[in-house]
N, C-alpha and C positions, 0 to 999 in steps of 0.2 A: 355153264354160265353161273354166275354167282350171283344169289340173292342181293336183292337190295342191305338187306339188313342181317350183319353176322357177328349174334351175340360173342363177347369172351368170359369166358365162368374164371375169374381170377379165386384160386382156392385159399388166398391170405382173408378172402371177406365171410370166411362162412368158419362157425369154430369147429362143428360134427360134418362126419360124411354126411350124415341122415339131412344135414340142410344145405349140403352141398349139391343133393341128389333132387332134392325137394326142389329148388331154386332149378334145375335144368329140365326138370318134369313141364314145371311154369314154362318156359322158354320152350319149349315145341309145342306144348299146347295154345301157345300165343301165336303158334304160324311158325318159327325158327325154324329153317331148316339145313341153316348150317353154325354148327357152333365148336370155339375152340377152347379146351382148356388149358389152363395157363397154372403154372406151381412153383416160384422160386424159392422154395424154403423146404418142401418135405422131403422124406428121404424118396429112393425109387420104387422101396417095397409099399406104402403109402400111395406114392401116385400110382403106380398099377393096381393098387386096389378099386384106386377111385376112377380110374378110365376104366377098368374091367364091369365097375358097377355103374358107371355112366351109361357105358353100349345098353347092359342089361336093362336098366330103368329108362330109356327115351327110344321113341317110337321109332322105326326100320325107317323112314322117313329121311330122316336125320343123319347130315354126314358130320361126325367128328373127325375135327383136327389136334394133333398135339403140339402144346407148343415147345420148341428146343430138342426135344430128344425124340428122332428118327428110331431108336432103340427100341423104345416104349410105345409107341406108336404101331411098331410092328405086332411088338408083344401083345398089342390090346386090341388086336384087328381096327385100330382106328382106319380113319380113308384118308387121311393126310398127314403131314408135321409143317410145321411155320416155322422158320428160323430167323434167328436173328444177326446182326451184322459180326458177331463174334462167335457166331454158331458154326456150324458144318456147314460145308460150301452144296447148294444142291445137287453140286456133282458127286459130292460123296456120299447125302442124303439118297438121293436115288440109286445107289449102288444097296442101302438098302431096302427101302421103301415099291421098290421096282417101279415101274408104269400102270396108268391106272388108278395112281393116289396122287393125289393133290402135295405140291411142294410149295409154300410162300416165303416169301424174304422183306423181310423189312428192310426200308428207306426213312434214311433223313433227310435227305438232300436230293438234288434234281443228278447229280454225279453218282451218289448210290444207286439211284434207280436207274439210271444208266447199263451201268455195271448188270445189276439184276436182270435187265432185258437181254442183256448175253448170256446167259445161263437156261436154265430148261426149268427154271420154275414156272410153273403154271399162273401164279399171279406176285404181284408187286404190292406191299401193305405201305401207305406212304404218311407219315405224322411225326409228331402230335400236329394239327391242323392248328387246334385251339391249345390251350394251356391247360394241361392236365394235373389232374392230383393220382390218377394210379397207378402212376411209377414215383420209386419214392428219388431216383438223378432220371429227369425226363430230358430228354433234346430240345432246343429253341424252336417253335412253335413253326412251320414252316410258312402255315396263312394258305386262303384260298389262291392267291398270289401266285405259291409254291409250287399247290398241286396243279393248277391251270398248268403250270411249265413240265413238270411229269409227264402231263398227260400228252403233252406239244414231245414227249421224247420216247415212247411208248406206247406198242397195239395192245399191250401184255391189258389183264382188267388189273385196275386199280381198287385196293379198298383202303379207304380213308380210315385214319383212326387217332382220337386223342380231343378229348373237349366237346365230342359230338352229342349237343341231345335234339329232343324233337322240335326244340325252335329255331335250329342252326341248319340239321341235315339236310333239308332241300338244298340249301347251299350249294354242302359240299358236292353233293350231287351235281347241281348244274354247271360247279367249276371241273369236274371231268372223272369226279370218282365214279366208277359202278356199283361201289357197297361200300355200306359205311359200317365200321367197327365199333359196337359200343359198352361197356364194362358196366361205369358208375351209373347213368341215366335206368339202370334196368333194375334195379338193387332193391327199390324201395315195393314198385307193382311190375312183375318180371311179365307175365303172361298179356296182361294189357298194356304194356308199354312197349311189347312187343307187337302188340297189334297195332297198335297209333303210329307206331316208326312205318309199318308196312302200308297204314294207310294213307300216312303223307306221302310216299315215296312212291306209289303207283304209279 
């Protein structure tokens, strides 16, 4: 079952590992107990550093996700990888990630998530909801509108993500997400901001 709330450690926001680590510390001590990181710019020798020192520095508690590369994931005993619509299909993710770990697929559209409910990933990511700033080409906003219809095409759990912070996510919640995905909203008080998402959302 998927927590309410599932921070992503975007590693473009932090310039040292040391506060890369520091900021994922905050986020389990604030309750998080699933979180995924995210790296579209380093090399692989770099993010295996920093999933290898993620596992080590955040509580057993804590299941990480990788995002994009099933490779790395394995490398770094993560418990999952997330993929994207130009990523590995989970069918080939799970050839090597095995059973057991967590596979997600991101959706734009109510036909992506379609799609994604025919496949064997474990849940369906569905946004941007709202209008994001932390993709720097984000997709057309899909609206609570969107995800109501997702979730009218899908048993898979849903987690919302894009635009969400603590004044919105009841929302998305009640339009049919199970978890909401949050980046920017956690940036400024990670560990209590983590706790105020977990305590609206009870």
């Amino acid at each position: 079952m998927l927590p309410r709330i599932y921070p992503i450690v975007d590693a473009s926001n932090f310039d040292t590992q040391h506060d890369l680590l520091a900021f994922a510390r905050q986020l389990a001590l604030g309750g998080a107990t699933l979180i995924q990181y995210r790296n579209k710019k380093r090399s692989a020798r770099q993010m295996l550093s920093d999933t290898r020192n993620l596992r080590l520095a955040s509580e057993e508690k804590v299941r990480w996700i990788m995002n994009d590369r099933a490779d790395l994931c394995l490398a770094a005993g993560f418990d999952g990888v997330h993929l994207g619509q130009d990523d590995l299909s989970p069918e080939g993710a799970r050839k090597l990630v095995k059973e057991g770990k967590w596979i997600g697929v991101s959706s734009h559209s109510v036909q992506q998530a379609i799609a994604a409910d025919a496949t064997t990933a474990d849940y369906i990511a569905v946004g941007p909801i709202f209008a994001t700033s932390s993709k720097e080409r984000s997709d057309p906003a899909v609206g609570l509108e969107g995800l109501n219809k997702v979730r009218a095409a899908t048993r898979k759990p849903l987690v919302a993500i894009g635009g969400i912070t603590l004044a919105n996510c009841r929302s998305v919640i009640d339009a049919g997400a199970d978890s909401v995905a949050v980046i920017s909203a956690l940036l400024a008080s990670p560990a209590k901001t983590v706790e105020d998402f977990i305590r609206v959302l009870m």
